[in-house]
PAGULUM-23788 format. One line per 10 residues: number of its first residue (from 1); for each residue y, x negated, z of C-alpha. Coordinates in pm, 1 decimal. Example, Ala and Ser with C-alpha at 12.3 -4.5 7.8 and 13.67 -1.06 7.14 Angstrom:
# PAGULUM-23788
1) -450.0:-1230.0:780.0; -106.0:-1367.0:714.0
END
This chain:
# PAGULUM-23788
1) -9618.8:926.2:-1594.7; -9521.9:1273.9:-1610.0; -9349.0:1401.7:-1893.4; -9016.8:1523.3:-1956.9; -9076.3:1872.1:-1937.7; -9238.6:1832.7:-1569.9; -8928.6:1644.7:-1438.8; -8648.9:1766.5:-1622.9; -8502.7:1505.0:-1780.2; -8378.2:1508.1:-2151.4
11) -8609.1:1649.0:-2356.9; -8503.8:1384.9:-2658.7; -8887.7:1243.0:-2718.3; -8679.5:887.1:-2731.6; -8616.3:871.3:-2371.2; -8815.7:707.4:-2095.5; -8827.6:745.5:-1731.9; -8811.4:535.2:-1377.6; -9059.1:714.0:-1120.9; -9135.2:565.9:-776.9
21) -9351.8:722.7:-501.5; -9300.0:613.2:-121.7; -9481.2:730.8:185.2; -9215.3:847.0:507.2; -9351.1:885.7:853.7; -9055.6:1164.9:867.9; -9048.0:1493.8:841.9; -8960.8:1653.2:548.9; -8680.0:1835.1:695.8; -8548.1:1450.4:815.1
31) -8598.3:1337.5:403.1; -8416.9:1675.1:309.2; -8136.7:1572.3:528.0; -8148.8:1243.9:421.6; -8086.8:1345.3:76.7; -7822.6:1610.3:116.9; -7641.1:1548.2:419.8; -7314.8:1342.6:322.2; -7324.5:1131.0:697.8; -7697.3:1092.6:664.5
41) -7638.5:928.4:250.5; -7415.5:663.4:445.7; -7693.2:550.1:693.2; -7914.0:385.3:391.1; -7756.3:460.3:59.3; -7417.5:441.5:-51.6; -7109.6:345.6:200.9; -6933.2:667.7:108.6; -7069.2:1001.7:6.3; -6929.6:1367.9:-1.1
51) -7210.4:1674.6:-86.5; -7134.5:2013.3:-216.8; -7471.8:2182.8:-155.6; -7652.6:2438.8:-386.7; -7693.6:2514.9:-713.7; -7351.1:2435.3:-891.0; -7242.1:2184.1:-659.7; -7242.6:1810.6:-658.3; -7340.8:1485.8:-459.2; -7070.3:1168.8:-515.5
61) -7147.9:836.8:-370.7; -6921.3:506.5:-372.2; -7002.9:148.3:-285.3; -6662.7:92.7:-299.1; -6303.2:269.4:-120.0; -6274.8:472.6:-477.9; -6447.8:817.4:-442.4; -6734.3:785.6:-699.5; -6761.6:1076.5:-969.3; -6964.3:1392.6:-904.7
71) -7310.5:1389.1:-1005.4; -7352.4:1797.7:-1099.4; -7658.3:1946.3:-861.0; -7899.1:2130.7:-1098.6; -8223.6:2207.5:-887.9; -8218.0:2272.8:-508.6; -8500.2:2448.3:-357.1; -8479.6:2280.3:32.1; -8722.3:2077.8:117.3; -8918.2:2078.9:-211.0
81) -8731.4:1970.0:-510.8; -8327.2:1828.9:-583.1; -8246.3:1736.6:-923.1; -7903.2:1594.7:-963.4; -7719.1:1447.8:-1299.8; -7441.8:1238.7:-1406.3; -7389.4:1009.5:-1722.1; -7290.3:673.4:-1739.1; -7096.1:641.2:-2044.5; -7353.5:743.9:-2264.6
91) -7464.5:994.1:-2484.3; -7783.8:1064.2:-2279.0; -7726.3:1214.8:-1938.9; -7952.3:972.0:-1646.4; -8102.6:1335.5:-1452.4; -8283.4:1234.6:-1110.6; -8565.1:1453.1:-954.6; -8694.6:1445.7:-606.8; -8986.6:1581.4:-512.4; -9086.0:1615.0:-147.3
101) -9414.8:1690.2:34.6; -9531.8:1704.5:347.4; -9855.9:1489.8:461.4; -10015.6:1456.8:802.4; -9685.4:1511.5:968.6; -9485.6:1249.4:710.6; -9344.0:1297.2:389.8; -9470.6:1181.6:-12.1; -9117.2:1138.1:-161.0; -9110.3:1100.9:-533.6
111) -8821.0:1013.4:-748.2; -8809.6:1074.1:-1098.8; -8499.7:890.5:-1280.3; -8507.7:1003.0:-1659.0; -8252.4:990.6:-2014.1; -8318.4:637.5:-2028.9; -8306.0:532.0:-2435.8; -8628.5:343.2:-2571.7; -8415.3:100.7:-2755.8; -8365.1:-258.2:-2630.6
121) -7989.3:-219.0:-2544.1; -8162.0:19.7:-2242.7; -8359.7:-227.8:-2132.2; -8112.1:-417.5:-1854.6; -8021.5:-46.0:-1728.6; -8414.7:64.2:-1689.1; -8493.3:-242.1:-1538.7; -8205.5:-277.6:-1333.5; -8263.3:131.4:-1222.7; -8622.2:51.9:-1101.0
131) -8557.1:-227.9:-882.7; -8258.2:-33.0:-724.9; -8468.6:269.3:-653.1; -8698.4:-26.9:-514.5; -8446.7:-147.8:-280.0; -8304.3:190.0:-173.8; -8609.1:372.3:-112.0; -8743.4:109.2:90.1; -8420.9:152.2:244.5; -8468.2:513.4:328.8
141) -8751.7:467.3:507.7; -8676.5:186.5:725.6; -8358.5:436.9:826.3; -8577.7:717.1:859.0; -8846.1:577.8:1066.6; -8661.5:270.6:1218.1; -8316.9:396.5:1282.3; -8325.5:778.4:1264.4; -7990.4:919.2:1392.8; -7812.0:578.2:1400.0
151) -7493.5:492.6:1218.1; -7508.6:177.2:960.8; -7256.7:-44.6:961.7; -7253.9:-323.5:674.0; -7171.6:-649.4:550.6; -7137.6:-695.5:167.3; -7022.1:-963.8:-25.3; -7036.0:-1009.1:-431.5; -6870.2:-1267.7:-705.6; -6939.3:-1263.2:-1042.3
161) -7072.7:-1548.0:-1254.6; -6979.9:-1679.2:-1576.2; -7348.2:-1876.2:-1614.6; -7730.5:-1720.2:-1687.8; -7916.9:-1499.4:-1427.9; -8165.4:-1752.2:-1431.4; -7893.6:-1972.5:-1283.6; -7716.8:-1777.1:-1094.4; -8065.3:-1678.6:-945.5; -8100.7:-2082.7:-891.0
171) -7797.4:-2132.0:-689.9; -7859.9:-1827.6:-472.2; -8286.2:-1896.0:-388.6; -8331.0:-2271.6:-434.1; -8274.3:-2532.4:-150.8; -7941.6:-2610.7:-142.2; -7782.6:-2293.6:-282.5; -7707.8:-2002.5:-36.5; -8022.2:-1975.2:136.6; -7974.2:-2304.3:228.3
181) -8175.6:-2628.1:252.0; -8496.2:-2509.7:254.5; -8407.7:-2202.2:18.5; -8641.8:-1933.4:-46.1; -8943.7:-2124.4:-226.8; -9288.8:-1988.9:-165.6; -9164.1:-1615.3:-53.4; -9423.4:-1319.8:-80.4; -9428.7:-958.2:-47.1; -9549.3:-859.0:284.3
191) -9518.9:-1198.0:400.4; -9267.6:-1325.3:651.5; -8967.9:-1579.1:575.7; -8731.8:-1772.0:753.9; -8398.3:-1924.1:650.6; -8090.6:-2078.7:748.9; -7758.6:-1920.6:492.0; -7504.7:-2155.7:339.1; -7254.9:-2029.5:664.6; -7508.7:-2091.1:904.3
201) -7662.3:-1740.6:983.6; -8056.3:-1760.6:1058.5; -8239.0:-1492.9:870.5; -8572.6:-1425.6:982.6; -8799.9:-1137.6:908.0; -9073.4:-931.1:671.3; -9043.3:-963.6:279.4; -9006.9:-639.6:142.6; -8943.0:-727.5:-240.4; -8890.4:-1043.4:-453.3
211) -8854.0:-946.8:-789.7; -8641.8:-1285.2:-951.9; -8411.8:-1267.2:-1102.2; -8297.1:-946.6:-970.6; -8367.4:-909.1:-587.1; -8458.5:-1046.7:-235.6; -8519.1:-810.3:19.5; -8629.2:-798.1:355.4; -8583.4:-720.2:731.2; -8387.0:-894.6:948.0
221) -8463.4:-896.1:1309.4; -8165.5:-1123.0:1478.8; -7949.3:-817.1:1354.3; -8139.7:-541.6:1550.5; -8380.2:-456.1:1271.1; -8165.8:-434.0:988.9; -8258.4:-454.0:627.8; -8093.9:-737.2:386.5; -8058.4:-806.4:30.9; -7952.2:-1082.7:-259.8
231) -7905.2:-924.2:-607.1; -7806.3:-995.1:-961.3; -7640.1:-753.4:-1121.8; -7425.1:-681.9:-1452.7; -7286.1:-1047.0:-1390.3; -7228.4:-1025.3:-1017.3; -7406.6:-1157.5:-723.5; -7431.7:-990.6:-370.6; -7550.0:-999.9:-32.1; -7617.9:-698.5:157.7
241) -7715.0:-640.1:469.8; -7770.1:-334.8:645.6; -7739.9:-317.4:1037.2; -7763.4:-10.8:1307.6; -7603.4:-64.2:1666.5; -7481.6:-389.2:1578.5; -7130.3:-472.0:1692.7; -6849.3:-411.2:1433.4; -6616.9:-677.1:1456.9; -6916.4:-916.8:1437.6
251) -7055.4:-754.5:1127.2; -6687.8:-823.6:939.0; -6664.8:-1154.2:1035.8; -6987.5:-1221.8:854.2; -6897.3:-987.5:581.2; -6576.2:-1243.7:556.7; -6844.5:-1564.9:542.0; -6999.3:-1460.4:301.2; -6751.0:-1305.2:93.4; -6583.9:-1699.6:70.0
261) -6920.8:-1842.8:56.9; -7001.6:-1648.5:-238.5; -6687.8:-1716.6:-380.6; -6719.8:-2096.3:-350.9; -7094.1:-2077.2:-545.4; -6993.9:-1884.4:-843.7; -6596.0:-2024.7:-866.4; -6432.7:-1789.7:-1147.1
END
């Protein structure tokens, strides 16, 4: 782990750090893009975005119709190095580095998340940060070398849950919850999986992570290659999935499933 200093984060010695490397068969000019270009955030990041570029200026991202709040740009040298901030109610400010370098004609990408306290009340946050940068980096690159170019259209659906993640996780992965009869028993990373959904959708494709009780992800071919996830989170559960050239209309109507399926498993 590199050290505070070398990233950029807080330099409070009681602070800790997420870091994740990732490979890209991209250019780095493509990952720089990906990174700073407010259309190219949308295609495998947030569902809204809006970039102010340099120095000075600021990146904002929403998952929801609310514009999200600016996170202030400290470091851009193109191609090489963004750090951007922001604070989430805390005393610490959260600063993320990315570092990008070009490799036989792809790109090393690595992300540097720091200001995250040592103390235990940290603990859901740093957890909860890694297995997002998980999901979202994964995500970048199966844009980026998949779906380059190619507008993402999605269908999200979340509820939140008065009961433990452990059950919550239960309803969701075992047989008879939302992945259906045969649930999502014996899943592996790299391995493939197969599954009918609560509303009758098959899902069918390539593990990318299952990290209980957090996240399921993986790729979905019946939806031209697109990239899905279940998550726990802060007392909600979603389902994500990402899709490029897929029909609108279609992807709302399954947004719509969902959204009452979800609903009827976690009943507030």
């Amino acid at each position: 782990m590199s050290t505070q200093e070398e990233f950029g984060g807080p330099q409070d010695q009681e602070t800790r750090a997420v870091e994740r490397e990732i490979e890209i068969e991209a250019p780095v000019a493509a990952v720089w893009k990906a990174l700073t270009d407010a259309e190219e955030l949308t295609r495998w990041f947030p569902l809204h975005a809006g970039v102010i570029p340099g120095v000075g200026g600021s990146v904002w991202m929403s998952w929801t119709t609310t514009e999200g709040e600016p996170a202030p740009i400290e470091i851009w040298e193109p191609e090489r190095h963004l750090r951007t901030g922001t604070r989430k109610g805390t005393a610490l400010q959260i600063a993320t580095d990315f570092y990008l370098q070009g490799q036989a004609g792809g790109t090393v990408l690595r992300v540097v998340s720091s200001g995250f306290g040592k103390s235990a009340e940290w603990d859901y946050m740093y957890e909860a940060w890694g297995c997002g940068w998980d999901f979202e980096l994964n995500g970048l690159r199966h844009y980026l070398e998949r779906h380059q170019g190619q507008r993402r259209i999605v269908a999200s659906a979340h509820a939140a849950y008065g009961c433990s993640d452990d059950e919550a996780w239960s309803r969701l992965t075992e047989p008879g919850g939302w992945f259906g009869s045969s649930g999502l028993a014996g899943v592996t990373r790299g391995g493939r999986y197969g599954i009918e959904t609560a509303t009758g959708e098959t899902l069918e494709g390539v593990v990318a992570f299952w990290q209980p009780p957090w996240q399921f992800s993986g790729t979905v071919g019946g939806w031209n290659d697109g990239l899905f996830r279940a998550q726990l989170c802060e007392g909600a559960a979603s389902v994500w999935l990402s899709t490029y050239g897929a029909d609108e209309a279609d992807v709302g109507a399954l947004e719509q499933r969902w959204r009452t399926s979800l609903l009827e498993l976690f009943p507030s």
